[in-house]
PyMOL Python script that loads the backbone (N, CA, C, O; Angstrom):
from pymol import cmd

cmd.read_pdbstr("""\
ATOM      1  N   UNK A   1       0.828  -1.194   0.000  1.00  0.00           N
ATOM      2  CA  UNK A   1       0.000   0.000   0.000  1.00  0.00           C
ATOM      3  C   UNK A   1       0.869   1.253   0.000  1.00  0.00           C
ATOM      4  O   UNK A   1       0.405   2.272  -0.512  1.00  0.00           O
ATOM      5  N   UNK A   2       2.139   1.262   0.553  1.00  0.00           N
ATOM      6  CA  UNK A   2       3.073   2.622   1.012  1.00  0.00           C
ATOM      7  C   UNK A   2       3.573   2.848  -0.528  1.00  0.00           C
ATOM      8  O   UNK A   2       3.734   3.935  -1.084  1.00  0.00           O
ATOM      9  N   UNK A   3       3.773   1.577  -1.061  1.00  0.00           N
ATOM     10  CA  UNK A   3       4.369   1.621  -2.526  1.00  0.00           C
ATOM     11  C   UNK A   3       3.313   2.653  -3.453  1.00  0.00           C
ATOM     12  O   UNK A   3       3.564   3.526  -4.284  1.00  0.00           O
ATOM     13  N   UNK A   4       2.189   2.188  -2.972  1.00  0.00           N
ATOM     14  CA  UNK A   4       1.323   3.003  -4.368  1.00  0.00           C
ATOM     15  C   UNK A   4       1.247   4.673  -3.875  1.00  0.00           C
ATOM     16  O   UNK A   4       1.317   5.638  -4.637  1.00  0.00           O
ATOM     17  N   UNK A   5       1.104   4.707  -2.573  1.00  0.00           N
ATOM     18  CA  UNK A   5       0.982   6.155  -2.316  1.00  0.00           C
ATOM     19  C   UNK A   5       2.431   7.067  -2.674  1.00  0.00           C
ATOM     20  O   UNK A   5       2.329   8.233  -3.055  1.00  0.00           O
ATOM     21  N   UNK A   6       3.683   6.446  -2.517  1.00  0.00           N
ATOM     22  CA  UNK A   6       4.610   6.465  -3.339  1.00  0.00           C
ATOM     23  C   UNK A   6       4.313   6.836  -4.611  1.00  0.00           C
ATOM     24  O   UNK A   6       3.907   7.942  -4.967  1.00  0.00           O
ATOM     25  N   UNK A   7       4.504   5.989  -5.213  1.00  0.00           N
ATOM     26  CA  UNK A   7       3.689   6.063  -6.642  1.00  0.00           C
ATOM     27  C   UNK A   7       2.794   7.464  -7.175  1.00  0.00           C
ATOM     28  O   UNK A   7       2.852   8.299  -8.078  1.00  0.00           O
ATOM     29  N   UNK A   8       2.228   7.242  -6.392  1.00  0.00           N
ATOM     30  CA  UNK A   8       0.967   8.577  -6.702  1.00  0.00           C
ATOM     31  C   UNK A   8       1.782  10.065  -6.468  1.00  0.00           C
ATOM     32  O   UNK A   8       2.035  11.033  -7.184  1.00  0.00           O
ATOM     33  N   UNK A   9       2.000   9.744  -5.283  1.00  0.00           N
ATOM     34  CA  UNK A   9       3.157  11.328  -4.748  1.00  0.00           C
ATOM     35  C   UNK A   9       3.980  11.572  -6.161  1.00  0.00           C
ATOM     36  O   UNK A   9       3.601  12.349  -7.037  1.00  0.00           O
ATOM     37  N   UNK A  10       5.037  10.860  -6.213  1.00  0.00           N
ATOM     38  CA  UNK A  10       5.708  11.337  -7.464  1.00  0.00           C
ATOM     39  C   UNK A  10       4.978  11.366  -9.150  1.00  0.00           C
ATOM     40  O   UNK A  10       5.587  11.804 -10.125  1.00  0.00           O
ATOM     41  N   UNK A  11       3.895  10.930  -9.185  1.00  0.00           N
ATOM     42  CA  UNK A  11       3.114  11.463 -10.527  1.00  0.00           C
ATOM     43  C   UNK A  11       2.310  13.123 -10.480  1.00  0.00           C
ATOM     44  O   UNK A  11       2.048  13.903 -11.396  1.00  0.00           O
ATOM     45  N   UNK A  12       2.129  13.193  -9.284  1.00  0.00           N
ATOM     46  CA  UNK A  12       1.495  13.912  -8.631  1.00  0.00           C
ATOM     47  C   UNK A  12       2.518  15.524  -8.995  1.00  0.00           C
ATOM     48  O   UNK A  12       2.412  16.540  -9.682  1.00  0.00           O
ATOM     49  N   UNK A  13       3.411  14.946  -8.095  1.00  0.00           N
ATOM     50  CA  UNK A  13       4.470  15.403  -8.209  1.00  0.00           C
ATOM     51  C   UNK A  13       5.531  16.310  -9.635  1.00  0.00           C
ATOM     52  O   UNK A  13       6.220  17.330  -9.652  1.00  0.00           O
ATOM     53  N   UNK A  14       5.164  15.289 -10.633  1.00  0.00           N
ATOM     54  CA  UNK A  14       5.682  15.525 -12.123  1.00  0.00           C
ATOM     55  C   UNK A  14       4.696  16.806 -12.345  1.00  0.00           C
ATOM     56  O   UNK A  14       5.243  17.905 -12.448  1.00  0.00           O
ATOM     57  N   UNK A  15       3.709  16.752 -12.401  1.00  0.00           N
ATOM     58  CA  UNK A  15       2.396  18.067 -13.160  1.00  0.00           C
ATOM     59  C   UNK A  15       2.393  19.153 -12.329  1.00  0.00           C
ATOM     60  O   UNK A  15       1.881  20.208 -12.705  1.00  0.00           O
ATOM     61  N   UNK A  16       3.171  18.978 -10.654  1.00  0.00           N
ATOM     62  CA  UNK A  16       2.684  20.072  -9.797  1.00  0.00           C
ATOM     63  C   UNK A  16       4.237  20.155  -8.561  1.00  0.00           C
ATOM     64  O   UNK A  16       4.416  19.904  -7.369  1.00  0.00           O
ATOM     65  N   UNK A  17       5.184  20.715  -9.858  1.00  0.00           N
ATOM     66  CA  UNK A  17       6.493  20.837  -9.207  1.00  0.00           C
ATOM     67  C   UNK A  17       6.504  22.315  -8.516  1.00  0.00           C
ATOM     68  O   UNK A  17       7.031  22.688  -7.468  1.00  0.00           O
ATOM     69  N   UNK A  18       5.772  22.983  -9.430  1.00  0.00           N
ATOM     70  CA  UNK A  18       6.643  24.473  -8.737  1.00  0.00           C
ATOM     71  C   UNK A  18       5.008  25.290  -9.551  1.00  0.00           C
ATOM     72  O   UNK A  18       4.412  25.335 -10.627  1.00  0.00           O
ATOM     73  N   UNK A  19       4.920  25.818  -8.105  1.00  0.00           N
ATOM     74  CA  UNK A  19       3.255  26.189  -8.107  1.00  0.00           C
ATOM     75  C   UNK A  19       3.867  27.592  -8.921  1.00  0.00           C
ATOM     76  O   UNK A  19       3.417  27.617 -10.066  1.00  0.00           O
ATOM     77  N   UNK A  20       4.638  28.588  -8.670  1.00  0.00           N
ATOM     78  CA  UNK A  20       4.867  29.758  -8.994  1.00  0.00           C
ATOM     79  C   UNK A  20       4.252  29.384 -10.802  1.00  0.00           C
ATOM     80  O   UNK A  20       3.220  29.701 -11.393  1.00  0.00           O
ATOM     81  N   UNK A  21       5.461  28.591 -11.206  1.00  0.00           N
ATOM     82  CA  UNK A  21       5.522  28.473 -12.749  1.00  0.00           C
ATOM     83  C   UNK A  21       4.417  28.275 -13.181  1.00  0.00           C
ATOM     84  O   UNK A  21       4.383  28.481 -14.394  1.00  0.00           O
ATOM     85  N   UNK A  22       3.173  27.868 -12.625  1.00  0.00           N
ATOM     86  CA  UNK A  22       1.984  27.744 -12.887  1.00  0.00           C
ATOM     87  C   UNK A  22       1.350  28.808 -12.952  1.00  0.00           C
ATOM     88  O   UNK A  22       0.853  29.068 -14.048  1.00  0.00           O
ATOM     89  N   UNK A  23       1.207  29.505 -12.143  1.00  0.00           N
ATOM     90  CA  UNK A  23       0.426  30.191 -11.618  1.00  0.00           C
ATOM     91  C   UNK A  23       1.141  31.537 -12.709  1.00  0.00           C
ATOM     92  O   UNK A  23       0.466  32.474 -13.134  1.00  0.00           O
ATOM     93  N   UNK A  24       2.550  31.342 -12.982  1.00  0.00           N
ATOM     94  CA  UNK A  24       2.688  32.660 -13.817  1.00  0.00           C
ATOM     95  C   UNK A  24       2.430  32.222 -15.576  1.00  0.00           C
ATOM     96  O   UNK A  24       2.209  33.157 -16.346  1.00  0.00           O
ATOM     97  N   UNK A  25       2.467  30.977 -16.057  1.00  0.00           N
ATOM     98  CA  UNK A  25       2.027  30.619 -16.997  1.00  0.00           C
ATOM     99  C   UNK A  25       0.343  30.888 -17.133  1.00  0.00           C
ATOM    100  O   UNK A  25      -0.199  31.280 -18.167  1.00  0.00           O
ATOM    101  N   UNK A  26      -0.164  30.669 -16.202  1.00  0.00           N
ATOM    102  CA  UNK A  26      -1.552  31.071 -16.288  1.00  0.00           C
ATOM    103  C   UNK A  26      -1.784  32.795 -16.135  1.00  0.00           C
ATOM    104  O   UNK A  26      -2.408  33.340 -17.046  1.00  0.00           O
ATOM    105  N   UNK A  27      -1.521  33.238 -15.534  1.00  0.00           N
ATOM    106  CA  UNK A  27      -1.421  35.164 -15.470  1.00  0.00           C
ATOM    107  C   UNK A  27      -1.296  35.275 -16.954  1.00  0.00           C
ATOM    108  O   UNK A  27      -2.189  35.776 -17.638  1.00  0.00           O
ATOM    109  N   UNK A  28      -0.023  34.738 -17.520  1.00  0.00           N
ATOM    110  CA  UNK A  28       0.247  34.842 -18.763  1.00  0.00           C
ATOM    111  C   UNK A  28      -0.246  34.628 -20.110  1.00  0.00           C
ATOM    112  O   UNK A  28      -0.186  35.397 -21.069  1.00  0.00           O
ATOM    113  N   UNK A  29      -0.858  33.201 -20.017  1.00  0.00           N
ATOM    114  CA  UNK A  29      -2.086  33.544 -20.486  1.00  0.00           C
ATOM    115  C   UNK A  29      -3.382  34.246 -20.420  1.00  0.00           C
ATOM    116  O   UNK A  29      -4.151  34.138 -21.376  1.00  0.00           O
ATOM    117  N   UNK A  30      -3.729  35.009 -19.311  1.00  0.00           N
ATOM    118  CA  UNK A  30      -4.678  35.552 -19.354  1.00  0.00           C
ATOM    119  C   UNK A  30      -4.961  37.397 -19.682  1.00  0.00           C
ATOM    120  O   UNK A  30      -5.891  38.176 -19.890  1.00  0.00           O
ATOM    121  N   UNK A  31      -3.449  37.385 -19.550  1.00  0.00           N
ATOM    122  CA  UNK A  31      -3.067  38.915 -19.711  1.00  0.00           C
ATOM    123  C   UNK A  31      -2.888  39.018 -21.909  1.00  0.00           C
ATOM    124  O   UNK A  31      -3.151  40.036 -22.549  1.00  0.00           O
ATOM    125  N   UNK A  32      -2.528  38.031 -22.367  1.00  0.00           N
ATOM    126  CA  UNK A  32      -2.565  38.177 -23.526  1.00  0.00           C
ATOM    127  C   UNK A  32      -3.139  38.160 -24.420  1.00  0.00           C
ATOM    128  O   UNK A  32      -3.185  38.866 -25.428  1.00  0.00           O
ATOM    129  N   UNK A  33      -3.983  36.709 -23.841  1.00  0.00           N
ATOM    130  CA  UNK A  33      -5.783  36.573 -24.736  1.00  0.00           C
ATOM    131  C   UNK A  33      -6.500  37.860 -24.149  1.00  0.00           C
ATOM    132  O   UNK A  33      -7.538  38.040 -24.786  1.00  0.00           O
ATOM    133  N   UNK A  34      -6.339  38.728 -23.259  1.00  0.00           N
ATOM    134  CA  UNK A  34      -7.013  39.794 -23.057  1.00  0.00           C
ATOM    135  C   UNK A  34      -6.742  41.032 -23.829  1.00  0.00           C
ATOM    136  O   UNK A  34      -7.490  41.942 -24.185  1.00  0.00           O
ATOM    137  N   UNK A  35      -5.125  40.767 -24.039  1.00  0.00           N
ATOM    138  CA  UNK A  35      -5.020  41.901 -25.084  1.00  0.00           C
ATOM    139  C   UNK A  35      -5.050  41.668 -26.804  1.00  0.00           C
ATOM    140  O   UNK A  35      -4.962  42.431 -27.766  1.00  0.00           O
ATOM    141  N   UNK A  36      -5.240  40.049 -26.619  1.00  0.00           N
ATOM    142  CA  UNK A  36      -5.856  39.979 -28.245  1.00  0.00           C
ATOM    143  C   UNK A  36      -7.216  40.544 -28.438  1.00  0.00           C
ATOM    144  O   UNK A  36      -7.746  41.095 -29.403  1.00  0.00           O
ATOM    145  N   UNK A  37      -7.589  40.276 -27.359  1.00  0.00           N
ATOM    146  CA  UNK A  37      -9.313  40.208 -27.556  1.00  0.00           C
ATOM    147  C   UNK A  37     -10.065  41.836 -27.350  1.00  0.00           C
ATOM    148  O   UNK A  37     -11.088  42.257 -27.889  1.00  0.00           O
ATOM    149  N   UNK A  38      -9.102  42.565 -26.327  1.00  0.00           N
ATOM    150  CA  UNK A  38      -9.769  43.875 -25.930  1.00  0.00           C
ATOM    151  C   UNK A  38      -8.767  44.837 -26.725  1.00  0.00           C
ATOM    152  O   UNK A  38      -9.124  45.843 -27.338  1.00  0.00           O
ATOM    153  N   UNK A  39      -7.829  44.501 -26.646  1.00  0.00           N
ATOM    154  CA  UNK A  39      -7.025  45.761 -27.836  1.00  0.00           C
ATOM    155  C   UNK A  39      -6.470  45.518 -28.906  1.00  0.00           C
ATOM    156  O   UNK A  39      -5.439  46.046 -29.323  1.00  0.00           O
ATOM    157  N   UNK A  40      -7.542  44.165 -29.766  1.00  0.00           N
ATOM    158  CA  UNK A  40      -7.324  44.014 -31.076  1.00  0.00           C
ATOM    159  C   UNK A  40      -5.826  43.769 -31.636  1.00  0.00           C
ATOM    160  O   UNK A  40      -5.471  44.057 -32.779  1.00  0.00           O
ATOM    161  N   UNK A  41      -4.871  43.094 -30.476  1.00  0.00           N
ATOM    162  CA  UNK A  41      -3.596  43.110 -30.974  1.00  0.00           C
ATOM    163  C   UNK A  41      -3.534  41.840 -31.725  1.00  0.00           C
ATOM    164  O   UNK A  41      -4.270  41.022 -31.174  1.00  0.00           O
ATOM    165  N   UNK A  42      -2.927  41.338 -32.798  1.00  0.00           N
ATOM    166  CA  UNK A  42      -3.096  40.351 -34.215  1.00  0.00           C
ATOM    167  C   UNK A  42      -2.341  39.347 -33.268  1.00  0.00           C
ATOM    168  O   UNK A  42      -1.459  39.569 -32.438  1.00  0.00           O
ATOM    169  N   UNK A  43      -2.732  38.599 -33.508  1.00  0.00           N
ATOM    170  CA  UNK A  43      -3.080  36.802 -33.181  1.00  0.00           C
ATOM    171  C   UNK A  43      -1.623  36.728 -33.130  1.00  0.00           C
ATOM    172  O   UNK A  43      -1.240  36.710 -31.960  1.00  0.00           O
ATOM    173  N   UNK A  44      -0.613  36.675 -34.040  1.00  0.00           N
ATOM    174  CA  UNK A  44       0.712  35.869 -34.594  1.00  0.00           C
ATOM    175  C   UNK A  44       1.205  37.172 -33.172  1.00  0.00           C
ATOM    176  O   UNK A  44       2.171  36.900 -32.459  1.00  0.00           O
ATOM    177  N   UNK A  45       0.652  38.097 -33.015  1.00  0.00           N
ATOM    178  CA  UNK A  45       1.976  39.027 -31.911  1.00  0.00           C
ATOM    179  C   UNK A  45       1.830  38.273 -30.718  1.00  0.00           C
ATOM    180  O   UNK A  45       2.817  37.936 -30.064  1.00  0.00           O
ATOM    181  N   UNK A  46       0.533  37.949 -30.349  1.00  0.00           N
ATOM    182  CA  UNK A  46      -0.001  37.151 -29.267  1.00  0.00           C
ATOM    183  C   UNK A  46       0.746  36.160 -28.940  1.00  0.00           C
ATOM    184  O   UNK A  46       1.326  35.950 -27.875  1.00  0.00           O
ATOM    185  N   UNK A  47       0.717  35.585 -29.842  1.00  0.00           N
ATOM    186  CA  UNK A  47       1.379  34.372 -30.077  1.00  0.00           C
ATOM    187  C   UNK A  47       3.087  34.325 -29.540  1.00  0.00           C
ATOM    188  O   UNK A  47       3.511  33.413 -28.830  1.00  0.00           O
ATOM    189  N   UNK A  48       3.656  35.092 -29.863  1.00  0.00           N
ATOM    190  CA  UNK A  48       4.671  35.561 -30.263  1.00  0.00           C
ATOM    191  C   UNK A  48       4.714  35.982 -28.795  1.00  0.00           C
ATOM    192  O   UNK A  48       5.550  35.278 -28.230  1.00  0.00           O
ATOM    193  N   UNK A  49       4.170  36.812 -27.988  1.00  0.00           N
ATOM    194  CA  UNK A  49       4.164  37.292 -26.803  1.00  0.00           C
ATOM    195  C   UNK A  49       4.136  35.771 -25.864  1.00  0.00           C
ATOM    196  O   UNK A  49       4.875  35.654 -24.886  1.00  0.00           O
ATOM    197  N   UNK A  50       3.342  34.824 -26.230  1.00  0.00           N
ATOM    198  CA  UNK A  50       2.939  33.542 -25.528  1.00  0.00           C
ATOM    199  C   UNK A  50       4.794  33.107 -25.500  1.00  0.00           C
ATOM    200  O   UNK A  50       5.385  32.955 -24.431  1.00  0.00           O
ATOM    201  N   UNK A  51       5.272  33.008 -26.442  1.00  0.00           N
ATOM    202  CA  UNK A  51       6.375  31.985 -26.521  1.00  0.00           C
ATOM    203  C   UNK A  51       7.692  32.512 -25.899  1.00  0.00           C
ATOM    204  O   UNK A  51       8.674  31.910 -25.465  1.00  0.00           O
ATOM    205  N   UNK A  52       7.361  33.987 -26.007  1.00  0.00           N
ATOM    206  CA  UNK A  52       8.611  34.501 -25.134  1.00  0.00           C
ATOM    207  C   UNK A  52       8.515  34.094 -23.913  1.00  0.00           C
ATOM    208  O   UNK A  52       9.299  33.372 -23.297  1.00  0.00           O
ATOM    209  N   UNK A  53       7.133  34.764 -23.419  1.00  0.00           N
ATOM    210  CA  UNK A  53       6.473  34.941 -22.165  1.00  0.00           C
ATOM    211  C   UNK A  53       6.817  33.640 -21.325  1.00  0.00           C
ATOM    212  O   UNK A  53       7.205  33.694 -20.158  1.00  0.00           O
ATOM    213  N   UNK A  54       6.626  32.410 -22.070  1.00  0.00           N
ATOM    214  CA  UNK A  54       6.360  31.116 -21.596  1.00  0.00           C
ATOM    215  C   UNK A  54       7.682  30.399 -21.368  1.00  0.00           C
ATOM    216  O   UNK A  54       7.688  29.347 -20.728  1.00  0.00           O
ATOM    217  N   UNK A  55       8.997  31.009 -21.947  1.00  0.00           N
ATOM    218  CA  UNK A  55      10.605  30.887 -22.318  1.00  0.00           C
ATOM    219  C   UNK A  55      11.291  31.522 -20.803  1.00  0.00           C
ATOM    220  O   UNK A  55      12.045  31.001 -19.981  1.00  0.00           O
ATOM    221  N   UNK A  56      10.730  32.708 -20.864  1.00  0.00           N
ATOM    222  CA  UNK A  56      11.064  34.174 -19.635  1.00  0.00           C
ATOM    223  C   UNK A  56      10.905  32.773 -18.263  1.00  0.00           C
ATOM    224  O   UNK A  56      11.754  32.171 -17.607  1.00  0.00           O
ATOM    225  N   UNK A  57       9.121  32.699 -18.316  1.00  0.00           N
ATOM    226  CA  UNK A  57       8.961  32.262 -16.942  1.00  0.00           C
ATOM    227  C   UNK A  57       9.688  31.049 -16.853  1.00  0.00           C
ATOM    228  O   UNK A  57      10.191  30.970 -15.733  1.00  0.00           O
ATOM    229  N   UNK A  58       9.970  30.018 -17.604  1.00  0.00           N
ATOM    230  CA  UNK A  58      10.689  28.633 -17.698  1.00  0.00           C
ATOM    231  C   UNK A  58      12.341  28.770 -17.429  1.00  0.00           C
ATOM    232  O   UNK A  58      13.004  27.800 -17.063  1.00  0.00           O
ATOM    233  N   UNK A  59      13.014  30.316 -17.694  1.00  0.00           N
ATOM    234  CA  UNK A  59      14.234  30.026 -17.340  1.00  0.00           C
ATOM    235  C   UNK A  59      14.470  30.956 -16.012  1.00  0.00           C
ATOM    236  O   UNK A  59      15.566  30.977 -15.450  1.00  0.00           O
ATOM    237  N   UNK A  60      13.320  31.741 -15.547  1.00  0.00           N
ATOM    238  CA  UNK A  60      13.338  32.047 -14.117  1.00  0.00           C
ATOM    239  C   UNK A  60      12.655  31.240 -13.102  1.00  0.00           C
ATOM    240  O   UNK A  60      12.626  31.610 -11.928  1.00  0.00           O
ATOM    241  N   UNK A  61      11.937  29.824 -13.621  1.00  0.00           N
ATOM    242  CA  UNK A  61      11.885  29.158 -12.826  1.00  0.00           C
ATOM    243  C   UNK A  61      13.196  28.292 -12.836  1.00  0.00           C
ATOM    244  O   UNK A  61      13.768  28.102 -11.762  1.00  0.00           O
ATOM    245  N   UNK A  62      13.706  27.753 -14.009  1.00  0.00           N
ATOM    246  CA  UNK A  62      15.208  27.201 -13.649  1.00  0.00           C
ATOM    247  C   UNK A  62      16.445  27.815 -12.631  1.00  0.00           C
ATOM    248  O   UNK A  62      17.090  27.269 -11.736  1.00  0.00           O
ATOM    249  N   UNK A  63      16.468  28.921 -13.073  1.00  0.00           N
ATOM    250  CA  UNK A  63      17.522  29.608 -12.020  1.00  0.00           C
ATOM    251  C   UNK A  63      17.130  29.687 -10.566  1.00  0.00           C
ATOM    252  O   UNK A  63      18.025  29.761  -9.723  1.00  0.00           O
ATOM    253  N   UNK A  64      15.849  29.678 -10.204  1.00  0.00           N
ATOM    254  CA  UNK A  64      15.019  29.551  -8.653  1.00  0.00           C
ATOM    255  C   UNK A  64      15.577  28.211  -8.563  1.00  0.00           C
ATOM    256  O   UNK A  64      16.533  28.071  -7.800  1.00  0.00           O
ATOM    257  N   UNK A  65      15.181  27.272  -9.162  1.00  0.00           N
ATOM    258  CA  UNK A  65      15.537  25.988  -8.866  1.00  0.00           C
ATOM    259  C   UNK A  65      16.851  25.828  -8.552  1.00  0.00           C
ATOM    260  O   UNK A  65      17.091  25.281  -7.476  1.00  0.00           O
ATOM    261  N   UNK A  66      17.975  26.259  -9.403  1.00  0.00           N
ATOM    262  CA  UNK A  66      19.079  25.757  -9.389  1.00  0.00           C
ATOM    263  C   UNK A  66      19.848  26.750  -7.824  1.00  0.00           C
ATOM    264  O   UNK A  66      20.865  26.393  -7.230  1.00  0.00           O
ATOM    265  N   UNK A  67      19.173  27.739  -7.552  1.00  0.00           N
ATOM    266  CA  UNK A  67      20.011  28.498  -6.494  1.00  0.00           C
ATOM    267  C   UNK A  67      19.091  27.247  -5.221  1.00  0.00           C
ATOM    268  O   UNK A  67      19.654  27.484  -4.152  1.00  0.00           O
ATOM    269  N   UNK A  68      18.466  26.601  -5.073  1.00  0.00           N
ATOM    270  CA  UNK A  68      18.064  25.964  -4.358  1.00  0.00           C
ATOM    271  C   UNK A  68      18.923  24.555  -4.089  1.00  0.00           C
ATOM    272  O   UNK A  68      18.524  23.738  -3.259  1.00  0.00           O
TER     273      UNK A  68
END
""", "prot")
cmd.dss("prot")
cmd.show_as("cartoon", "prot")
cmd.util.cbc("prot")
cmd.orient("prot")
């Protein structure tokens, strides 16, 4: 039984490492589909804003990690 809760912890674990990175991937999306949608900014900039945006938060969550 200790094995599976094991088990579960570290799957668990894989999708929900580092709440920040979440939580700023989601801001992030919501700040951009807002400015596609309310200030008409063109899809491909959006886009384009998504991949930086999503690059930015992924290597300031690495460096958090690694000073840890």
């Amino acid at each position: 039984m200790n094995i599976i809760r094991i088990a579960l912890s570290e799957l668990i674990g894989m999708f929900i490492d580092d709440g920040s990175l979440a939580a700023f991937s989601l801001i992030l999306v919501i700040v951009v589909a807002g400015a596609v949608k309310l200030l008409a900014l063109p899809p491909l900039i959006g886009g384009l804003l998504l991949l930086l945006g999503c690059l930015a938060i992924l290597l300031y969550s690495v460096r958090r990690a690694v000073k840890r």
